[in-house]
C-alpha positions in Angstrom: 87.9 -27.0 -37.6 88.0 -27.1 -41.4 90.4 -28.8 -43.4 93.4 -27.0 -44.4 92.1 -25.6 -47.9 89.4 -23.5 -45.7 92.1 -22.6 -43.4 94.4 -20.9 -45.8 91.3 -19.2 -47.8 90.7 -17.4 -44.6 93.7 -16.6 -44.0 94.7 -15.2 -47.2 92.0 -12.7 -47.5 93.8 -9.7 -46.1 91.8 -6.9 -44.9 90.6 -4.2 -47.1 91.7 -1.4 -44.5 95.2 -2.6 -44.3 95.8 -0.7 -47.9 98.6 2.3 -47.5 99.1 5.0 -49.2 102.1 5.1 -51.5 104.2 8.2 -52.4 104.1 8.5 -55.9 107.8 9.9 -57.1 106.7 12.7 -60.3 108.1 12.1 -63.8 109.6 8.4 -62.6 109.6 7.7 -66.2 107.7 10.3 -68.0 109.4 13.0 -69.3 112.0 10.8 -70.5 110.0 8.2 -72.3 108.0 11.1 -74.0 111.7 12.5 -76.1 112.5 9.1 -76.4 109.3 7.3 -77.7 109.1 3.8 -76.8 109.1 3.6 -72.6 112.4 1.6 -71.2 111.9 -1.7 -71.0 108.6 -1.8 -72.9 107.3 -2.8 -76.4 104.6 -1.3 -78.4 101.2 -3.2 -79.1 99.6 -1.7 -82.1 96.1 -2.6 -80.9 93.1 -3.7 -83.1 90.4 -6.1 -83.4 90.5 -9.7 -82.5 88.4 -12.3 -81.4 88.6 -12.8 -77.1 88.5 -16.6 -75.9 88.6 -19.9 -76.9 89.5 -20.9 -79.8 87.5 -24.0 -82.1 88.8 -26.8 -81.4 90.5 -26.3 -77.6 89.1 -29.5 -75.6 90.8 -27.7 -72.6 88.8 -24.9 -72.8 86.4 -23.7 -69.8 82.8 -22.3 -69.6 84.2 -18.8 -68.4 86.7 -18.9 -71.3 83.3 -18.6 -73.7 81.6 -17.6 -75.6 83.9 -16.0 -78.1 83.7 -12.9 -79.0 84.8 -10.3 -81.0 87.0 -7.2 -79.1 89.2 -4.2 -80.4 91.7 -2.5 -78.1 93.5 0.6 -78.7 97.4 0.5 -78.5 99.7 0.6 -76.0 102.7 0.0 -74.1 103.6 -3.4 -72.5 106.0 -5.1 -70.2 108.6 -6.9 -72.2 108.8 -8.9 -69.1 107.3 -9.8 -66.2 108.1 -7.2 -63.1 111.3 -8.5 -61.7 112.6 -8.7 -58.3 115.1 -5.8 -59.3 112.4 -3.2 -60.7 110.4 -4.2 -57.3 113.5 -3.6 -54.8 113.8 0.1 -56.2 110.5 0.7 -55.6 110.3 -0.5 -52.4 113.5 1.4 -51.4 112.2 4.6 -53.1 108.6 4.8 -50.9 109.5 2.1 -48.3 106.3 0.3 -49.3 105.1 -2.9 -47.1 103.7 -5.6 -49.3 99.9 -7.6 -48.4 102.2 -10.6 -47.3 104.6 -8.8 -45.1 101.4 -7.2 -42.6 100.1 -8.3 -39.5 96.4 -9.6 -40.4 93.6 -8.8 -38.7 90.6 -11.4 -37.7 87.9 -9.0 -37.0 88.3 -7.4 -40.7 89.1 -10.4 -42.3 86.1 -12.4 -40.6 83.9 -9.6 -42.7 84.7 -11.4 -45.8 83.6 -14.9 -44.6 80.7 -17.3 -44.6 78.6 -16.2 -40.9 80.1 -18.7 -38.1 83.5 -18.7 -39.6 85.9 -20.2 -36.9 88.8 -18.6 -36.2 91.6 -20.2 -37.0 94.8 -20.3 -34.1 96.5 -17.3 -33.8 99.8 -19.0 -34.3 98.2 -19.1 -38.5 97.1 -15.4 -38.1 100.9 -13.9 -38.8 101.9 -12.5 -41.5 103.1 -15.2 -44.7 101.8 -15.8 -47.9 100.7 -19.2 -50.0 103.6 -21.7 -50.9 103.7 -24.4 -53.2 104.5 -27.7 -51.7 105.1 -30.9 -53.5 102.3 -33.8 -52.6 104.2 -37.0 -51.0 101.3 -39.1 -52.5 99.1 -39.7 -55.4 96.3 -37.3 -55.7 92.9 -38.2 -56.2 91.0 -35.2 -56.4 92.7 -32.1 -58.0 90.2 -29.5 -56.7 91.3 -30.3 -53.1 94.3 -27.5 -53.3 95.5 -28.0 -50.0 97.4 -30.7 -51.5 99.9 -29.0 -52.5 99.5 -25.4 -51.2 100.4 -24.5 -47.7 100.2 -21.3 -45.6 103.7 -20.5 -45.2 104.4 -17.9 -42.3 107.3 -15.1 -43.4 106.5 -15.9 -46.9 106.7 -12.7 -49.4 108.7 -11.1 -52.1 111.9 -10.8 -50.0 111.6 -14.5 -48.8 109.2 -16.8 -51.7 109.8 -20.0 -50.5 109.3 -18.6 -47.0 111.8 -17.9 -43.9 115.2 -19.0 -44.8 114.8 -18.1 -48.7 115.4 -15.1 -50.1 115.8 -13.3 -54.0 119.9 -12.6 -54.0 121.0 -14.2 -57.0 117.3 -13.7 -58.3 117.5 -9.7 -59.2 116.3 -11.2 -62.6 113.4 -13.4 -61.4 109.8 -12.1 -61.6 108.3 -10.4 -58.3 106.1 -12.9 -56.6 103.7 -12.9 -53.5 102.3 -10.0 -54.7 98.6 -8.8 -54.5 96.6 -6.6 -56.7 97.3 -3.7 -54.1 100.7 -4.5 -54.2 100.6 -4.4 -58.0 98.1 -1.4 -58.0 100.9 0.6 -55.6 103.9 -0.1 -57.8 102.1 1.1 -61.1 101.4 4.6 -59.3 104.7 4.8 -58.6 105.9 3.7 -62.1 103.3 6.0 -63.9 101.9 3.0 -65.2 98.7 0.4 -65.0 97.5 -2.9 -64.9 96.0 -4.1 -68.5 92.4 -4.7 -69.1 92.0 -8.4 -69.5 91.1 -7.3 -73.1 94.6 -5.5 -73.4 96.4 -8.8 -72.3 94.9 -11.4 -74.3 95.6 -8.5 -77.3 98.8 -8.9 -76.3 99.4 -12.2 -75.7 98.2 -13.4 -79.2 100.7 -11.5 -80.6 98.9 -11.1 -83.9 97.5 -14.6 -84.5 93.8 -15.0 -84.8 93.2 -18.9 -84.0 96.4 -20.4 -81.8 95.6 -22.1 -78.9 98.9 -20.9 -77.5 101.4 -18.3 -78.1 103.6 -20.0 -80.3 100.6 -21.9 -82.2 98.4 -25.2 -81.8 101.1 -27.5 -81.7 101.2 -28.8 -77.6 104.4 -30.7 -77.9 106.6 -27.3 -78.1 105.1 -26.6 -74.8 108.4 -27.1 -73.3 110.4 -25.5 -75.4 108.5 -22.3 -75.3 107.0 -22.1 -71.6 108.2 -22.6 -67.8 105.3 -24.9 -66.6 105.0 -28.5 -64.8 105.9 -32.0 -66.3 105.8 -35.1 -65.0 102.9 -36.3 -62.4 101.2 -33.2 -60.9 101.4 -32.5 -58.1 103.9 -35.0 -57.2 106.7 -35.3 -59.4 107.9 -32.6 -61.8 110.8 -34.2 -64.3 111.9 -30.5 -64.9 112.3 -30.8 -68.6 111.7 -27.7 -69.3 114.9 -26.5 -67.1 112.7 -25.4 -63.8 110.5 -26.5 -61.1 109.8 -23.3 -60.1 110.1 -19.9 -61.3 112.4 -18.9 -63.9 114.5 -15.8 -64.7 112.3 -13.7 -67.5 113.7 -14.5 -71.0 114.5 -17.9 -70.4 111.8 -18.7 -73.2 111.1 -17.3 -76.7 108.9 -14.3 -76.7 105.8 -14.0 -78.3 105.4 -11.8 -82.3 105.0 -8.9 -80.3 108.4 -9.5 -78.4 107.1 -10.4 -75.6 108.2 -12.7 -73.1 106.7 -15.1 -70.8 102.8 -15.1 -71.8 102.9 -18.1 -71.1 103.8 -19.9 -67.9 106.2 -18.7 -65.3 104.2 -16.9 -62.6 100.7 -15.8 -62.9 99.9 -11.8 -63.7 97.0 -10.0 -62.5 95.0 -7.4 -64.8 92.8 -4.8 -64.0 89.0 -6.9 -64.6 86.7 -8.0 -61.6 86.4 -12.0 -62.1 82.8 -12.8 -63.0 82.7 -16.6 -64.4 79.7 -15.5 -67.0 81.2 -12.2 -67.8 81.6 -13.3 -71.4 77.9 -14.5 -71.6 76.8 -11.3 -70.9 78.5 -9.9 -73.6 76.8 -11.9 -76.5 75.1 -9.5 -79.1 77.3 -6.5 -78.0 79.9 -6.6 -80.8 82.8 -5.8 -81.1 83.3 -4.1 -77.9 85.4 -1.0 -77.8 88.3 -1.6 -74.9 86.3 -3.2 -72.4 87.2 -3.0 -69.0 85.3 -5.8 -67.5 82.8 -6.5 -65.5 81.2 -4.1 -62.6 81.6 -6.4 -60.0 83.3 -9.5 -59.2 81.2 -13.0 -59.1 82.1 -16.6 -58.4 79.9 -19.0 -57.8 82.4 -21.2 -55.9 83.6 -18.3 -54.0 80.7 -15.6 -53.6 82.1 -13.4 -50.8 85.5 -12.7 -52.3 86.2 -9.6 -54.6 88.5 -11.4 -57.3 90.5 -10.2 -59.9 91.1 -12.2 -62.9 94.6 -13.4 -63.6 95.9 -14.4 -67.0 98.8 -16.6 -68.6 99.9 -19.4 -66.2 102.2 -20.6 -64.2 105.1 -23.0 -63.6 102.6 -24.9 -62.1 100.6 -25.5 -64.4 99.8 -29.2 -65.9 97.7 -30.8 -68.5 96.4 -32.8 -66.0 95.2 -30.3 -63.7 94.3 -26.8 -65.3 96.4 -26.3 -69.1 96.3 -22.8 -68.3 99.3 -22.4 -70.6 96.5 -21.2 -73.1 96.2 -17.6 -74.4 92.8 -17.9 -73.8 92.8 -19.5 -70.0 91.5 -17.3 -67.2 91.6 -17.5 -63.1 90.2 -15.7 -60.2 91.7 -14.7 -57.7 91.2 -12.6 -54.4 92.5 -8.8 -55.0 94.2 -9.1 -51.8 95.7 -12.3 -52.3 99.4 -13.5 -53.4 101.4 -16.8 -53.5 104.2 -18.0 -54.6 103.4 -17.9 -58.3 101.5 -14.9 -58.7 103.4 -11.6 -60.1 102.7 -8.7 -62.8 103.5 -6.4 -65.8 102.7 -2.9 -66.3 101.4 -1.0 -69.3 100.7 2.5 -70.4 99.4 4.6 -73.1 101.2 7.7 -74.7 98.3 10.1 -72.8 99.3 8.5 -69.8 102.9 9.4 -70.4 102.3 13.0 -71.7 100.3 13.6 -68.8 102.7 12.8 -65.8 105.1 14.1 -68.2 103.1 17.8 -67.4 103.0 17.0 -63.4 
């Protein structure tokens, strides 16, 4: 049997065929937002041409975060917040929606998407759950070995994060986690809205700055002070100074320029590009490139048979010690199917998005 990492790998990639079909209520926000401008809840993001990865100077930086190179986005409409527990309730009540986590998995699809020979793992692991964080009772010597700390954690989804027993009352205000890129994908057809590019997000997240390193600037010691992520030993110890070992409520931190909160740290948020970790390679000579939407198909060399997504901005897991993905520029993979307990979303949209489901 393979160690537990391979275990919950397999187990996380839920079938492609499991997708459903989500009603899609008409004018959920449209005609309104059209008379009155800026969309509820959202800011406007003027757009424009920056330059897209890391930044001179970040040690921390990875390969797939370079080269850099130079982008321009037109505007558009963002998330002042992550999607919260609230905003996903009413749209699960509206279309009765049943999230990745929350579905019976099935080995003969999900086998498909494996290395040939693939045990199967018991069918007491083969239930539906979702990836929970779990605090190492030892030192850790190797921080690639994620089974450390991660565990397959059966009944574990948006209702219940931590897994059976937990649950989101008292957290209306908390962002959405154990949500996959359908998941995300089925709420934005319901909202008339959309994922952003990875383009649109670092855009965003830069909030007007051409060099930081982070959203607030290039000094790391206000890293607690402006972002929900881990301190203390990782993956053992978290000292919490910050005010959270896990998620956080959205605003708990200053926003960005752009009024936006939470670019950094908190939960994880997927965009709309396929993960291909020399995607920005490929780009070199072709500048600047007008609102890019990624590459055609997904590659990892680490993990070649998964379709991943990439995810941006963080989480309150993250540690200098073991990723720094606190960085505007910092970018993970991630299977489209996949969620865990630190992985959520936000939503744009563009005014012809808006005038045309405000026609519908």
């Amino acid at each position: 049997m393979r160690n537990l990492l391979c275990i919950i790998l397999m187990i996380l990639i839920s079938c492609e065929n499991n997708k459903e079909e989500v009603p899609s209520p008409k004018n959920a926000h449209g005609k309104r937002n059209v008379e009155m401008g800026t969309p509820e809840g959202m800011v406007w993001i003027p757009g424009g041409e920056y330059y897209r990865g890391a930044v001179e100077g970040d040690s921390s930086a990875r390969n797939d975060e370079k080269p850099r190179h130079a982008v321009k986005v037109d505007g558009f409409f963002m998330d002042v917040t992550e999607v919260t527990n609230r905003q996903f309730q009413q749209f699960v009540d509206a279309t009765g929606y049943i999230t990745t986590a929350e579905r019976e998995v099935d080995w003969e699809e999900l086998k498909k998407q494996l290395p040939a020979g693939t045990p199967k793992p018991p069918d007491s692991l083969l239930k539906p759950g979702s990836l929970s964080f779990k605090c190492a009772h030892h030192a850790v010597n190797n921080l690639n070995d994620y089974s450390q700390w991660w565990q397959w954690k059966i009944g574990a989804s948006w209702r219940h994060p931590e897994g059976k027993g937990s649950s989101i009352e008292g957290k209306e205000n908390y962002p959405v986690v154990h949500i996959s890129y359908d998941d995300a994908s089925a709420y934005c057809k319901w909202a008339n809205r959309r994922l952003p590019t990875e383009a649109e997000w670092e855009f965003a997240a830069r909030g007007g700055t051409k060099d930081a390193i982070f959203t607030w600037g290039n000094d790391a010691s206000l890293l607690t002070q402006n972002a929900n992520t881990w301190q203390g030993v990782f993956p053992t110890r978290n000292t919490k100074e910050d005010g959270y070992e896990r998620a956080a409520p959205v605003k708990s931190y200053p926003s960005n320029a752009y009024g936006l909160y939470d670019m950094t740290g908190n939960v994880w948020e997927w965009t709309q590009d396929w993960y291909s970790y020399d995607h920005y390679k490929a780009l070199t000579g072709r500048q600047p490139i007008d609102n890019p939407k990624g590459p055609e198909k997904p590659k990892n060399r680490t993990n070649p048979l998964a379709k991943e997504k990439v995810i941006r901005g963080g989480s309150f897991l993250c540690h200098d010690s073991y990723c720094a993905s606190y960085r505007i520029s910092a970018r993970m993979a991630t299977s489209y199917d996949t969620g865990s307990e630190h992985l959520g979303f936000r939503t744009v949209t563009t005014v012809d998005l808006i005038t045309h489901n405000s026609k519908d």
